[in-house]
C-alpha positions in Angstrom: -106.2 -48.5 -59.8 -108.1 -50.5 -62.5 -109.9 -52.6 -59.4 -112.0 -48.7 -60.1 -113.0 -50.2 -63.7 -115.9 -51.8 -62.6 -117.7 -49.7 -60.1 -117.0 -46.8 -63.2 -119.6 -49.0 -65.5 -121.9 -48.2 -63.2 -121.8 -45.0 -62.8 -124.1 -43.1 -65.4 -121.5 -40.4 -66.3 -118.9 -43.2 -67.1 -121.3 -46.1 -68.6 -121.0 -44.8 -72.4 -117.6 -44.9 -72.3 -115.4 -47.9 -74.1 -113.5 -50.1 -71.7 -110.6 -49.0 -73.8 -111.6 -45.1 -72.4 -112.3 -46.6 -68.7 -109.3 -48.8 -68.1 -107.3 -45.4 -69.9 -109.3 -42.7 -67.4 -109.0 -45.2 -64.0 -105.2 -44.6 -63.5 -105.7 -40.7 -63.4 -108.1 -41.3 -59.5 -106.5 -41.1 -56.5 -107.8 -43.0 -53.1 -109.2 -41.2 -50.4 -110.1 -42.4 -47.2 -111.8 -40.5 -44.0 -113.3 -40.5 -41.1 -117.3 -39.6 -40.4 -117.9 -35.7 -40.2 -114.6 -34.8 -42.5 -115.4 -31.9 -44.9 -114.5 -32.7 -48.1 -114.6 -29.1 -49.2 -116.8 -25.5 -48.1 -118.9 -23.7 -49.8 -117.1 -20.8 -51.4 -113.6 -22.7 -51.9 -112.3 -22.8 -55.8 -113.4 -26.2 -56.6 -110.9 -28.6 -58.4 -111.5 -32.3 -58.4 -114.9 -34.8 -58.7 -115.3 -37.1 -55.7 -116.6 -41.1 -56.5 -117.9 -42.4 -53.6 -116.8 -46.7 -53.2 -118.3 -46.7 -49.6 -119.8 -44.2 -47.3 -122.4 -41.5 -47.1 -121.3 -37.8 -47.9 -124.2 -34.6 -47.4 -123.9 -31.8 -49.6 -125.4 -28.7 -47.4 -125.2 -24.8 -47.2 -125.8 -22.4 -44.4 -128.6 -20.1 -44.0 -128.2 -17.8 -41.2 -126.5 -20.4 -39.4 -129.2 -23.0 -40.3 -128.0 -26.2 -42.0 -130.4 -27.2 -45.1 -129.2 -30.2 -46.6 -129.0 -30.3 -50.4 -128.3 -34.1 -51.3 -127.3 -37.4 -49.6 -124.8 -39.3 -51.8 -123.4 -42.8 -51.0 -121.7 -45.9 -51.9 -121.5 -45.7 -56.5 -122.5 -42.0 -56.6 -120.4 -39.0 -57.5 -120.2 -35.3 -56.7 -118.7 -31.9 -57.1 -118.9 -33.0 -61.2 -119.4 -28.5 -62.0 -115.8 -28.0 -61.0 -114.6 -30.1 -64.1 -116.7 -27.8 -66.0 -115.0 -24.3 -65.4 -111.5 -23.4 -64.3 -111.8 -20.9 -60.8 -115.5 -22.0 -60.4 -116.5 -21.7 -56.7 -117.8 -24.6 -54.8 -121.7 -23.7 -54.2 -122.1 -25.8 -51.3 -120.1 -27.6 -48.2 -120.0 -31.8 -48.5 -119.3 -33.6 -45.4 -119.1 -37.1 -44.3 -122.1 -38.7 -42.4 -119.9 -42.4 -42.0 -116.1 -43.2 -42.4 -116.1 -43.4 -45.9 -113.5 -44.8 -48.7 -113.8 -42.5 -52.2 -112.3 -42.0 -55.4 -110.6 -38.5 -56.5 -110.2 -37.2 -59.8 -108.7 -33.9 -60.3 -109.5 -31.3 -63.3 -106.3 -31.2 -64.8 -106.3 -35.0 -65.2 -109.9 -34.7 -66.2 -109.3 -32.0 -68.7 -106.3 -33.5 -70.3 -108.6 -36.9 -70.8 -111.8 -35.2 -72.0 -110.1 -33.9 -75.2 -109.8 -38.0 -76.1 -113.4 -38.5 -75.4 -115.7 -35.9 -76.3 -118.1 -38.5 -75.3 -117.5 -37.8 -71.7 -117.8 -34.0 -72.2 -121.2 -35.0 -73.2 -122.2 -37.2 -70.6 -121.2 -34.7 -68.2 -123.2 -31.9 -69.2 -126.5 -34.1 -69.7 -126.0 -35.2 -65.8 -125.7 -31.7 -64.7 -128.2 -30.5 -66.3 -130.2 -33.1 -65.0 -129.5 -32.1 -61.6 -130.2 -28.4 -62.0 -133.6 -29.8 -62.6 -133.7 -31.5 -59.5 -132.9 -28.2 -57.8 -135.3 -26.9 -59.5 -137.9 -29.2 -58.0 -136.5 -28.6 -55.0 -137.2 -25.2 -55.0 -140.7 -25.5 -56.5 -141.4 -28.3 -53.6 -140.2 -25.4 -51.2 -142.4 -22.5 -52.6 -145.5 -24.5 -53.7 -146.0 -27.2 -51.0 -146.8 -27.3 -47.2 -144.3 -29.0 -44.7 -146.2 -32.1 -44.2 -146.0 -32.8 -48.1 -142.4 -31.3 -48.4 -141.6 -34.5 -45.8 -143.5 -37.3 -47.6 -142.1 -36.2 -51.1 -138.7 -36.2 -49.7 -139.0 -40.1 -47.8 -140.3 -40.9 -51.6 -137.7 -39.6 -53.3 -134.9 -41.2 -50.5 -136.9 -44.1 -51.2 -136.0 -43.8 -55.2 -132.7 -42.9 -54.5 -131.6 -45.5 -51.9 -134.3 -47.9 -51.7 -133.5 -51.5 -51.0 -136.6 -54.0 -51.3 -137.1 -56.1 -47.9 -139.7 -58.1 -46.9 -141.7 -55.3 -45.1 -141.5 -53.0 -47.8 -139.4 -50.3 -49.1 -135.9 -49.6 -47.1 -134.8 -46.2 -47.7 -131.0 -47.3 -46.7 -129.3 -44.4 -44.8 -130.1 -43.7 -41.0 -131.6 -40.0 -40.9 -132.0 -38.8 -37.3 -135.2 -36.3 -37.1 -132.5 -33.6 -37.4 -131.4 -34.6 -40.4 -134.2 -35.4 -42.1 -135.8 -31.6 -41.2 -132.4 -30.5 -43.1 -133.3 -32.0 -46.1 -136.9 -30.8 -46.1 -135.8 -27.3 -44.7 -138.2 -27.2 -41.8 -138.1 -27.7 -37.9 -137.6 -31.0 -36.3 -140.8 -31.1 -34.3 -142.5 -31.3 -37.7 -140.2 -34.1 -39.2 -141.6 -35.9 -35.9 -145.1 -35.3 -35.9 -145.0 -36.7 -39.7 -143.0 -39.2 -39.4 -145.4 -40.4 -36.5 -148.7 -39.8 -37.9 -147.7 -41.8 -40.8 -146.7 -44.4 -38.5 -150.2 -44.3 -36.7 -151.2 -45.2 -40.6 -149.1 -47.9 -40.7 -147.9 -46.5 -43.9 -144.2 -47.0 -42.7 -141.9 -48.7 -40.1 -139.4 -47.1 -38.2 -135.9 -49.3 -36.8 -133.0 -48.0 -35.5 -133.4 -44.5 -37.5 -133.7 -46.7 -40.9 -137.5 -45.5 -42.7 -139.5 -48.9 -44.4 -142.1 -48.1 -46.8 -144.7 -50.3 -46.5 -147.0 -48.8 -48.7 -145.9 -46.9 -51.1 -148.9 -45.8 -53.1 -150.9 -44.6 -49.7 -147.9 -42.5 -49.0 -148.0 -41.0 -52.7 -151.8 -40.2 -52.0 -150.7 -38.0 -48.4 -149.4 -35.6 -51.1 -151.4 -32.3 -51.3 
């Protein structure tokens, strides 16, 4: 398992660790590999290992009276379900599911727990990315009480754009096909509004639109749609 080594230096929970601590921590992942639309776990089930995505896309979503709102999009160098390291029994909060075949490492909290008390550093680094990603929910959550649909959508293709942004020669590739659907999910709104959007910005030529993959081609006009 130490071909993990180097995708772990990458990985900002990982990258203040020693290569001593990341050649001693790589051993303790297991390989997993799946097919697209495999749940990884549901909300409500005792949560038990950390998932390291090498190659795929996973969503993290809950269910609202039936109606899927997506939470996250996590691919290829990202991690996930990092809170049930932090307390034995603690309950997943959401349901991750695989949007591609996707090839990921596992690491379970026993194994996690027994290394930890080696590297405090680790405990550390773990708490500072949670945190950091209750205050992205927090956002979320002011975005959804605070703003209208239209700029609930364009913050969300800007922050896509942050997350999985690849520069092209048009502009701004946000690199993971979202289908209207999807892309209402994320925003927690209808479809029919995703599309209007999505078009008018088009009409703007503010973006390009191929084979359900979203180009920014103008980045700071799109951060000026934002009321």
């Amino acid at each position: 398992m130490k071909s993990i080594v180097p995708l772990l230096h990458n990985i900002p929970l990982f990258q203040e660790l020693t290569e001593e601590d990341l050649v001693g921590i790589a051993p303790l992942f297991t390989i997993k590999k799946v097919t697209k639309g495999t749940i990884l776990f549901k909300e409500g089930e005792i949560g038990k290992e950390l998932f390291l995505i090498h190659s795929g896309v996973v969503k993290i979503y809950r269910l609202d009276e039936a109606k899927e709102v997506t939470l996250a999009l996590f691919r290829d160098g990202d991690f996930f379900g990092e809170m049930s390291l932090l307390s034995n029994g603690m309950t997943r909060s959401a349901t991750a599911e695989t949007m591609a075949a996707s090839t990921m490492y596992v690491l379970s909290r026993t194994a996690f727990t027994s290394f930890m008390e080696k590297s405090p550093r680790l405990c550390l680094k773990l708490l500072e990315t949670t945190m950091q990603r209750l205050r992205h929910a927090n956002d979320q959550i002011y975005d959804l009480t605070f703003l209208g649909v239209r700029s609930r959508i364009i913050k969300t293709i800007l922050r896509l754009s942050e997350q999985h942004g690849i520069t092209t020669p048009d502009g701004l590739l946000i690199d993971i096909k979202l289908t209207h659907q999807q892309l209402a999910n994320l925003v927690g709104t209808v479809r029919e509004s995703v599309t209007k959007v999505l078009q008018e910005l088009l009409d703007d030529e503010l973006i390009l639109i191929d084979k359900k993959l979203i180009t920014l081609t103008n980045i700071e006009g799109i951060q000026a749609e934002i009321r």
